[in-house]
N, C-alpha and C positions, 0 to 999 in steps of 0.2 A: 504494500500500500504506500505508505510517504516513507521517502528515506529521509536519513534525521536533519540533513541539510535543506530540503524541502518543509519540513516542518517545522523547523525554527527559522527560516525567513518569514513563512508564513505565517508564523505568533508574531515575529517582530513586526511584521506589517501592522495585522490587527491590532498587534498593542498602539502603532504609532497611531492607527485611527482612531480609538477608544479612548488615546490620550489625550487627545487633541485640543488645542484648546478651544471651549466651545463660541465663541467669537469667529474660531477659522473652520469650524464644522459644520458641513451640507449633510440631511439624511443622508444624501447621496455621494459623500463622499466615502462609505466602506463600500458601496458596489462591486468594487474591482475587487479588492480581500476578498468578497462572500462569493463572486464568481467563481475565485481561488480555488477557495475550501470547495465548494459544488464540487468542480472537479476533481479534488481527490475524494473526498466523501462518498460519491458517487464511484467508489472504484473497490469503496470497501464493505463486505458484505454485514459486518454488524455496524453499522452508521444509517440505515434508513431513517430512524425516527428521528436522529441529529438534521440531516438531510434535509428533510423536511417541513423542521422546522423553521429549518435559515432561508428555504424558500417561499415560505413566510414571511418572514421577515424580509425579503428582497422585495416581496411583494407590496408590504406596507411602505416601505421605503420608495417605490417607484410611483407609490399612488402620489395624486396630483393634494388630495387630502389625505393625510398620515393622522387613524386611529393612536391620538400618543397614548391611550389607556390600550388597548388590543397590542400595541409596540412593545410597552412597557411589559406585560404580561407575558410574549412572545418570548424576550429578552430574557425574563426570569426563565420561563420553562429551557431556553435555549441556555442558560446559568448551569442550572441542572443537570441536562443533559451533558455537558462538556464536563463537568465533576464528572459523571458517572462514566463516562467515554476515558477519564484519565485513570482508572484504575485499568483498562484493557490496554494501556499504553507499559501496562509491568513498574517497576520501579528500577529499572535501571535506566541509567541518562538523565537528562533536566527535563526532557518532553511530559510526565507526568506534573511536575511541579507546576510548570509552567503551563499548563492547560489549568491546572487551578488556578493561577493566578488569574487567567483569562475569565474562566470560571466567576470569579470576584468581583473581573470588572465588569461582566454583563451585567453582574448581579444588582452592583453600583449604578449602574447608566440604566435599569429597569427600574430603581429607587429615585434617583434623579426627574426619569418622567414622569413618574406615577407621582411625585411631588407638583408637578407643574401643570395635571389636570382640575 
């Protein structure tokens, strides 16, 4: 599925977008990251439900009006899911860890919206 150089550009991505400062952030500026992940998600046979939900979430993000309560909510379940996807990463390497941390900050930016409904 990702080799480990494939999977840590592609947290450093998502991390630089989730970092972002929100003055310099478009919904649509993770597009490209979440087309990323599709692509290998999409390659791996226990990642459906992940999958699915992040195209979800591309969905709301492309809409011309973005559900920020349905975003928020998404984000969370899409929080979730990436914890529990990081236990099938093993514990060896940073790729586990690091998908918690990702893990955190959906969790964060699902907290952030759900505050601004």
């Amino acid at each position: 599925m990702f080799s480990h150089e494939k999977s840590t550009d592609l947290l450093d991505s998502t991390m630089d977008v989730l970092e972002d400062e929100p003055a310099n952030a478009t919904p649509q500026s993770g597009l490209g990251v979440i087309d990323q992940w599709l692509a290998q998600l999409n390659k791996a046979e226990n990642a459906a439900e992940i999958s699915a939900t992040l195209e979800q979430v591309k969905t709301q993000l492309e809409s011309d009006r973005i559900n920020t309560g349905e975003l928020a909510r998404l984000l969370d379940t899409l929080s979730t899911q990436t914890s529990e996807f990081s236990v099938f990463m093993g514990s060896e390497g940073d790729i586990a860890p690091r998908l918690e941390g990702l893990a955190s900050a959906l969790k964060s930016l699902a907290g952030q919206l759900s505050n601004q409904e």
